[in-house]
Backbone as a chain_set.jsonl record, in Angstrom:
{"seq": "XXXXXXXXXXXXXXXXXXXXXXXXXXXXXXXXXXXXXXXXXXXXXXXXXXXXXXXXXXXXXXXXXXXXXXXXXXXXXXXXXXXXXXXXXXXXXXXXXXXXXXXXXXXXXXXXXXXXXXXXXXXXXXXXXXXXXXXXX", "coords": {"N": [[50.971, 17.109, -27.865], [48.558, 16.248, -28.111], [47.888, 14.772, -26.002], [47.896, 16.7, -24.107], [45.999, 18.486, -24.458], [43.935, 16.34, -24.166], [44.131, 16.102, -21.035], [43.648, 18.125, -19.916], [41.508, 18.529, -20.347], [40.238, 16.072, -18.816], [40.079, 17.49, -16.871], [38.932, 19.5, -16.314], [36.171, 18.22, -17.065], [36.409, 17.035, -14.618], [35.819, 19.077, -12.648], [33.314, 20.08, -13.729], [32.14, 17.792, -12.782], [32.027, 18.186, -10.04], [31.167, 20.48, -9.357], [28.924, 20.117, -9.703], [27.493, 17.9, -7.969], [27.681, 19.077, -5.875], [25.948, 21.262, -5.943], [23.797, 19.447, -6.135], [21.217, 17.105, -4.877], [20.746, 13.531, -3.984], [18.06, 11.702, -3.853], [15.381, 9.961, -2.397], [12.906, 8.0, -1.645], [10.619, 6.914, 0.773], [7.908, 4.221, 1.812], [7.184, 4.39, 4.814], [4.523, 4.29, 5.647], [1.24, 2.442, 6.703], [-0.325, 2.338, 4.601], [-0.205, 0.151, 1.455], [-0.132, -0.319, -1.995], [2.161, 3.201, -2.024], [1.725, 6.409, -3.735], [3.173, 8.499, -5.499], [4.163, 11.988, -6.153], [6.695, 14.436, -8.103], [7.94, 17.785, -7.196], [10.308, 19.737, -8.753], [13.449, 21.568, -9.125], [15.16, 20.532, -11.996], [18.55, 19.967, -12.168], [20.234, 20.236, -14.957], [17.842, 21.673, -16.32], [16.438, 24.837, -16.666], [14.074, 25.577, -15.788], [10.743, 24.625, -13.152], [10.02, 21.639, -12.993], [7.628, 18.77, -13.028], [6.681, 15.708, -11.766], [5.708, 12.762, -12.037], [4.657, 9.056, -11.648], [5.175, 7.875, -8.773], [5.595, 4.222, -7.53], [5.303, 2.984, -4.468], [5.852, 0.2, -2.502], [4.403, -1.119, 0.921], [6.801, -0.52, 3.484], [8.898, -0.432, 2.082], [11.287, 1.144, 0.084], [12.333, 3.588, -2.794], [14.928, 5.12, -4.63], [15.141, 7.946, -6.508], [17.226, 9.455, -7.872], [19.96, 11.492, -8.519], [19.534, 14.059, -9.003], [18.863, 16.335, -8.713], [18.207, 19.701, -7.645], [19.351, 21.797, -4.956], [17.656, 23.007, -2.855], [14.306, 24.238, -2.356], [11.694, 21.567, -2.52], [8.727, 19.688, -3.615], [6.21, 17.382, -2.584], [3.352, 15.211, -3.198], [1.757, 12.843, -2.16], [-0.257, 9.792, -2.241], [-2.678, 7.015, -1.146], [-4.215, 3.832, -2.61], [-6.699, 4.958, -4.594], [-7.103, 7.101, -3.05], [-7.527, 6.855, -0.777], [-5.58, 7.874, 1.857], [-4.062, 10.29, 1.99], [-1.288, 12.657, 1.644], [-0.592, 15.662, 1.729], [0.217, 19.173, 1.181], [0.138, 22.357, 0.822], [0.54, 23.906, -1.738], [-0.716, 24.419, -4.98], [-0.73, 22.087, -7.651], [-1.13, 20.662, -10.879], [-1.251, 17.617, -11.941], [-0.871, 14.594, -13.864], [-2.618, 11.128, -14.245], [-1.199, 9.723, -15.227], [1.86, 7.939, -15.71], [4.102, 11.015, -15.892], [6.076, 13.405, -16.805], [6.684, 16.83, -17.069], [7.62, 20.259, -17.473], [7.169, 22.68, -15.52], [4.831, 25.421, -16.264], [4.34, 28.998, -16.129], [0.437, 29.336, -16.875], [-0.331, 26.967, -17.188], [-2.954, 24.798, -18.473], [-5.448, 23.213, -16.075], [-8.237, 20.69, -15.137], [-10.078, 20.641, -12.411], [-10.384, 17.917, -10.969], [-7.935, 17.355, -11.431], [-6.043, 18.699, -9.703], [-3.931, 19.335, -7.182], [-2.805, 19.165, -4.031], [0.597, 20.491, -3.323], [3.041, 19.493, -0.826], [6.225, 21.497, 0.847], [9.562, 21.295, 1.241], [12.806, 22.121, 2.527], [15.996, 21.308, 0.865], [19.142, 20.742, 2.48], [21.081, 19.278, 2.243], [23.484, 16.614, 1.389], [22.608, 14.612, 0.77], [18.845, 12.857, 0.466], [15.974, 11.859, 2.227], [12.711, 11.342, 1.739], [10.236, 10.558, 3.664], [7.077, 8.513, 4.103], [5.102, 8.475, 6.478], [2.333, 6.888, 8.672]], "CA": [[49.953, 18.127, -27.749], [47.167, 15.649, -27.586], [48.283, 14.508, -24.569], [47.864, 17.803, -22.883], [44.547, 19.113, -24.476], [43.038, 15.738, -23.217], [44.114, 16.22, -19.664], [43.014, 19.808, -19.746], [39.546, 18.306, -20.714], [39.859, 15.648, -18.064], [40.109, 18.093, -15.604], [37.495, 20.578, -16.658], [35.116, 17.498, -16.41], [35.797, 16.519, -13.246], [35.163, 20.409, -12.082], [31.904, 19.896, -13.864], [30.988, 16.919, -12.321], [32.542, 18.527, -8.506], [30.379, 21.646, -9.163], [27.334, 19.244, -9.671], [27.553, 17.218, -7.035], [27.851, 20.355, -4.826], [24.142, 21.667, -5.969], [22.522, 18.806, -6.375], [21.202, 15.918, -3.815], [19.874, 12.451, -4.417], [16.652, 11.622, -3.611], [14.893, 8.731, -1.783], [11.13, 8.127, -1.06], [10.342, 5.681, 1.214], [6.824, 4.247, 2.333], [7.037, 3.795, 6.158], [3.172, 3.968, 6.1], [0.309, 1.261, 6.562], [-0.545, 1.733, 2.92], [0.307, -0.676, 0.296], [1.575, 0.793, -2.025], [1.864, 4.87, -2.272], [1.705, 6.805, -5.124], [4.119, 9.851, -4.764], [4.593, 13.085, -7.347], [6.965, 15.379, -6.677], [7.98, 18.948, -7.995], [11.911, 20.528, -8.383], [14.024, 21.747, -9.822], [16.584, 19.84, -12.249], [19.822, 20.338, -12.077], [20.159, 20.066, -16.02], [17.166, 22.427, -16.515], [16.495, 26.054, -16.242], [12.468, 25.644, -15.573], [10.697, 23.517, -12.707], [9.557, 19.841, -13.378], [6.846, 18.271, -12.024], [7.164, 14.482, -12.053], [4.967, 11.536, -11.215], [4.2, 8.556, -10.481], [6.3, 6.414, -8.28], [4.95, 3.081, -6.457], [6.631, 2.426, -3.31], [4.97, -0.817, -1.167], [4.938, -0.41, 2.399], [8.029, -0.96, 3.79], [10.161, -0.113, 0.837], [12.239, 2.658, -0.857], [12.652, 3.747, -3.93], [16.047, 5.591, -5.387], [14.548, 8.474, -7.845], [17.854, 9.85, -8.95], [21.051, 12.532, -8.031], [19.7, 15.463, -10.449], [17.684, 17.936, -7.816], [18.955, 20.763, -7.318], [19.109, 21.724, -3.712], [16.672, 24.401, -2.264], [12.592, 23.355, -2.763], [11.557, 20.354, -3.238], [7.842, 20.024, -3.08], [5.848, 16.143, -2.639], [2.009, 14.841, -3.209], [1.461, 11.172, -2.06], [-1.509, 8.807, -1.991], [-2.756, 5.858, -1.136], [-5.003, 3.726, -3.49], [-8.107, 5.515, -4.17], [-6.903, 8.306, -2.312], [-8.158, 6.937, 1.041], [-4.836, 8.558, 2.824], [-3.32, 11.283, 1.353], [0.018, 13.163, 2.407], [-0.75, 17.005, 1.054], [0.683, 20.741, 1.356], [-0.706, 23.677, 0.523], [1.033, 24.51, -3.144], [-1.618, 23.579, -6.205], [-0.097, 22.033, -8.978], [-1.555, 20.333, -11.974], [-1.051, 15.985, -12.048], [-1.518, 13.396, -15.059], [-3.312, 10.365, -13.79], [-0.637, 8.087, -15.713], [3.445, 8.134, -15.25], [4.385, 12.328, -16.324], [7.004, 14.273, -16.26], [6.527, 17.971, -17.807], [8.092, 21.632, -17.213], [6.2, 23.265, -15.058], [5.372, 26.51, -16.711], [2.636, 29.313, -15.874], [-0.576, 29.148, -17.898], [-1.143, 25.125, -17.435], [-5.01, 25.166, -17.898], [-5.985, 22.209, -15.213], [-9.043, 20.387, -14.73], [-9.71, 20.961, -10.768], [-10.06, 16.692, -11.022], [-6.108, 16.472, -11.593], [-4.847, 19.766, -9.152], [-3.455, 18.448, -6.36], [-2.211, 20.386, -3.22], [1.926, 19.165, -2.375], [3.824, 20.442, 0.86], [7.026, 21.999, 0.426], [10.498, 20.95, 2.067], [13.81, 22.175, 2.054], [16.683, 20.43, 1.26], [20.508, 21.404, 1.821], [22.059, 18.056, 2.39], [23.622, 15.926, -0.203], [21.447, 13.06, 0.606], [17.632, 13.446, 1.145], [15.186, 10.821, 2.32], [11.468, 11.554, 2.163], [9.265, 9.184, 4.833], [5.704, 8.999, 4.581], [3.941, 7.678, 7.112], [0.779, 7.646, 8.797]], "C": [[48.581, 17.522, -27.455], [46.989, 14.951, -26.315], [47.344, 15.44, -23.307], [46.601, 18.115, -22.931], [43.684, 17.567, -24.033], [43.002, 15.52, -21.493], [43.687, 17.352, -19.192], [41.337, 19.482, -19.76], [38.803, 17.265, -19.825], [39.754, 16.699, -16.996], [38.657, 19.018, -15.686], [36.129, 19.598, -16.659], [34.844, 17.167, -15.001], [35.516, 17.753, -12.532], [33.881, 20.642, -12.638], [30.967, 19.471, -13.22], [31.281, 17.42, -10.265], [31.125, 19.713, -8.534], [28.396, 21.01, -9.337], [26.776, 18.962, -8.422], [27.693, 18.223, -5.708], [26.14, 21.17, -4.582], [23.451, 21.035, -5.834], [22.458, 17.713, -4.916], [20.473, 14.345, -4.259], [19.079, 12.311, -3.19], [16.03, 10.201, -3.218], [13.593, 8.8, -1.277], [10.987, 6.87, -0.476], [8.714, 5.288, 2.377], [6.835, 3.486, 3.585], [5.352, 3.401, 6.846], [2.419, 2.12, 6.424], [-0.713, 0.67, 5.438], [0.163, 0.883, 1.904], [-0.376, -0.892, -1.006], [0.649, 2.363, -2.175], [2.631, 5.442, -3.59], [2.778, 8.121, -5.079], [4.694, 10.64, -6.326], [5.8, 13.831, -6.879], [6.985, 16.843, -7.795], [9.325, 19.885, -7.78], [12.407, 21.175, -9.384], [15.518, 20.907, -10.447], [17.636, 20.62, -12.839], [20.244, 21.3, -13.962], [19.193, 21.182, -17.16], [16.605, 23.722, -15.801], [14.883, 26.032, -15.682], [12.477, 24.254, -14.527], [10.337, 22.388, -13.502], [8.126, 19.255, -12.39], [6.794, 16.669, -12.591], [5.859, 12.908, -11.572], [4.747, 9.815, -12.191], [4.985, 7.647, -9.793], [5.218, 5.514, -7.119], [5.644, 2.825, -5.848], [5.437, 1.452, -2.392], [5.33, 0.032, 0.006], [6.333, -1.081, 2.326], [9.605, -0.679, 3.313], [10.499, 1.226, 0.469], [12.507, 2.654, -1.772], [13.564, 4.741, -4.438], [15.146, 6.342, -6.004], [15.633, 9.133, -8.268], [19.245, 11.01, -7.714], [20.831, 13.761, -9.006], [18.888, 16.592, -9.809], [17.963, 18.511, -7.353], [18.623, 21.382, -5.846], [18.227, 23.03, -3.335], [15.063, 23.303, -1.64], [12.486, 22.755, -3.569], [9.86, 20.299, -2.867], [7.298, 18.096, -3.421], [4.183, 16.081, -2.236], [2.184, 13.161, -3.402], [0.062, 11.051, -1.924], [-1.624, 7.579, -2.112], [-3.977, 5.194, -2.669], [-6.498, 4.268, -3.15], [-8.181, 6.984, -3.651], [-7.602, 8.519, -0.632], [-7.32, 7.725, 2.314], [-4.372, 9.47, 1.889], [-2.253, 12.167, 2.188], [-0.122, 14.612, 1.445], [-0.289, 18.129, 1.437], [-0.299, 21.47, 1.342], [-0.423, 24.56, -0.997], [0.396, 23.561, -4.363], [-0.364, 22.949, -7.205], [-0.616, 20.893, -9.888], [-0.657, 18.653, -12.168], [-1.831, 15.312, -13.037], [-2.137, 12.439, -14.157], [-2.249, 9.153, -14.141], [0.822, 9.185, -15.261], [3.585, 10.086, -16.26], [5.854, 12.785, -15.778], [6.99, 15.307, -17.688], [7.17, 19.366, -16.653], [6.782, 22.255, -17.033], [5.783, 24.618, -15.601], [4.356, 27.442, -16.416], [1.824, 29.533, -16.929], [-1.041, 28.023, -18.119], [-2.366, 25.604, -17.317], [-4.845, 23.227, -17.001], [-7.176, 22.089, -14.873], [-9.246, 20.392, -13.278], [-9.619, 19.148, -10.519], [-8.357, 16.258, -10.654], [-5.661, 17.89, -10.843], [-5.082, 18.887, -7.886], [-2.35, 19.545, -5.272], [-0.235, 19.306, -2.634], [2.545, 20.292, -1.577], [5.437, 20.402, 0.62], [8.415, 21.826, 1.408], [11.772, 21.446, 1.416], [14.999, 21.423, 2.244], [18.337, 21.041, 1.056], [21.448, 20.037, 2.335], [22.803, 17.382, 0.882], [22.982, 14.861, -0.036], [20.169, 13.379, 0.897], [16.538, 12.198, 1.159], [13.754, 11.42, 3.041], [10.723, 10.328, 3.03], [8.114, 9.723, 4.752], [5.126, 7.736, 5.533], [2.858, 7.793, 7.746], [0.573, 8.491, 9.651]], "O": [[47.69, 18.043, -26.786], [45.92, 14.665, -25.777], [46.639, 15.195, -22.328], [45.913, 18.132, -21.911], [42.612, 17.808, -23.477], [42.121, 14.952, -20.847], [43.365, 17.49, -18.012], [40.352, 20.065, -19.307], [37.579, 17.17, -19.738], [39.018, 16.314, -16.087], [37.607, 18.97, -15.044], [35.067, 20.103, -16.295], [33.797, 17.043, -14.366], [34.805, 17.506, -11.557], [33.212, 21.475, -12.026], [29.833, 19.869, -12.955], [30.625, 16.855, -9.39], [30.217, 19.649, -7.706], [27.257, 21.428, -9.132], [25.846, 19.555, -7.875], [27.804, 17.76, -4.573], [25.484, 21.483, -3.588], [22.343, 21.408, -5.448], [23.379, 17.558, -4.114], [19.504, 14.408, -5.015], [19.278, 12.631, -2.019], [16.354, 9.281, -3.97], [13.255, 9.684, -0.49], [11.194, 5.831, -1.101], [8.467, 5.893, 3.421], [6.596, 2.28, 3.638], [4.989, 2.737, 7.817], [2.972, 1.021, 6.362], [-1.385, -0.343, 5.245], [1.327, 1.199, 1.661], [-1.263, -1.746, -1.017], [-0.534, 2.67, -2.321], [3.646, 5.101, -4.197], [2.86, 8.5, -3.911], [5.346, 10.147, -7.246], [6.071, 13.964, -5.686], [6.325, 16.981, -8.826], [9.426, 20.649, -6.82], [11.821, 21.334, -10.455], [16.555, 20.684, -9.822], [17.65, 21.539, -13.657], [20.448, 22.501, -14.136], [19.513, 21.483, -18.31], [16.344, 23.739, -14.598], [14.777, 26.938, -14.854], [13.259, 23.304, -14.554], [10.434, 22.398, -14.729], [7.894, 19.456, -11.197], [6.866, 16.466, -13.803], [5.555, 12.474, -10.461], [4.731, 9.776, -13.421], [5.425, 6.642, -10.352], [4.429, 5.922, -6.267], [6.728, 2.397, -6.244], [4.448, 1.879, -1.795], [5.978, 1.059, 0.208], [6.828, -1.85, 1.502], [10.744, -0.684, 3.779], [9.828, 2.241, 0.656], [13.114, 1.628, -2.081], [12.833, 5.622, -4.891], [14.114, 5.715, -6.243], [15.321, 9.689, -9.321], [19.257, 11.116, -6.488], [21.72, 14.326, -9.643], [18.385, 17.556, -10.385], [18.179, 18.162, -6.192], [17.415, 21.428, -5.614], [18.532, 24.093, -3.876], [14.872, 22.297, -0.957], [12.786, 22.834, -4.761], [9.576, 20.863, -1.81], [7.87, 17.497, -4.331], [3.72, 16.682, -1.266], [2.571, 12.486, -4.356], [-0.702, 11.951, -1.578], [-0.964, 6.916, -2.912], [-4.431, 5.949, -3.529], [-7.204, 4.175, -2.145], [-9.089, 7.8, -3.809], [-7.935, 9.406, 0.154], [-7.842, 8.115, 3.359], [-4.408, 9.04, 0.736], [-2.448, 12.33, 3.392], [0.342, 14.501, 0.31], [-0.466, 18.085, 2.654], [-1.431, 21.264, 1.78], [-1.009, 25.595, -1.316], [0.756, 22.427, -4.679], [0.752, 23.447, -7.347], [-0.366, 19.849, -9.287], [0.521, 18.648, -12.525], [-3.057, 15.346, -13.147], [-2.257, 12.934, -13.036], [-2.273, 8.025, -13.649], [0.944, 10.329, -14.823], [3.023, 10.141, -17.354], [6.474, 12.575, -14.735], [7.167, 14.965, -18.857], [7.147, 19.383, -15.423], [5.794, 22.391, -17.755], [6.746, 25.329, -15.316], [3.251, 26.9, -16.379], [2.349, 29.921, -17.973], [-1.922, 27.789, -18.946], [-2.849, 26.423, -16.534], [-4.182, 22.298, -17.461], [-7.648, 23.064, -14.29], [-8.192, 20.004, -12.774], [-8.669, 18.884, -9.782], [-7.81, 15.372, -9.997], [-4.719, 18.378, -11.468], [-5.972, 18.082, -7.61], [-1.485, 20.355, -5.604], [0.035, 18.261, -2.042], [2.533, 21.519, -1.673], [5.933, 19.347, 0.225], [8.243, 22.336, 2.515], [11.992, 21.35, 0.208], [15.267, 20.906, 3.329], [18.781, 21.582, 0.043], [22.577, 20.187, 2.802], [22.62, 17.672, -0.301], [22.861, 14.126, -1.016], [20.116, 14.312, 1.699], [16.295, 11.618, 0.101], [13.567, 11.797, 4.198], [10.903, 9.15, 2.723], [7.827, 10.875, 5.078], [4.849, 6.554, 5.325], [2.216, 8.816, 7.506], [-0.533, 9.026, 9.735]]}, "num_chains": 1, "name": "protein.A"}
């Protein structure tokens, strides 16, 4: 009998992890620019959680890529880069409220924000299972 109820429970995982892997996409940021390095937020939804996320900060040199994960649920994905200083910036048109140090908080409405830390990011959709952001200049 224990046999069976653990193969019943392998299976029902791997239709967990099938029905995952079906919504979600991994994620790749990579700085094709002439900055070194870029700063990059972004804003999604995880897989795992019923509310958005807003996430920051990742350092990517030029040249390089950085992996951020397989947990983002596929639709809108939204991204705010900068260089140091903020001499280049890569921006949208959708406000949203940024720490200054590494964050990650549930986006929720009623953030009060200093206008210092809002920050405009541009909005992309994604229905692939792989997704590779490029900023360059």
């Amino acid at each position: 009998m224990l046999e069976v109820e653990r193969e019943r429970q392998r299976r029902q995982d791997e239709m967990r992890a099938e029905a995952r892997r079906a919504a979600t996409f991994r994620l790749t940021l990579c700085n094709l620019s002439s900055n070194n390095p870029i700063w990059i937020a972004i804003y999604y939804w995880d897989y795992d959680d019923s509310n958005p996320i807003v996430e920051g900060w990742w350092n990517v040199p030029r040249g390089e890529c950085s992996y951020v994960g397989d947990r983002f649920k596929r639709g809108w994905i939204k991204f705010y880069a900068h260089s140091s200083g903020e001499r280049y910036v890569w921006r949208g048109d959708f406000g949203l409220c940024v720490a200054w140090n590494r964050f990650r908080r549930i986006n929720t409405a009623g953030i009060s924000c200093p206008t210092s830390r809002h920050r405009l990011f541009r909005q992309v959709e994604v229905t692939d299972r792989e997704y590779t952001r490029n900023f360059t200049d």
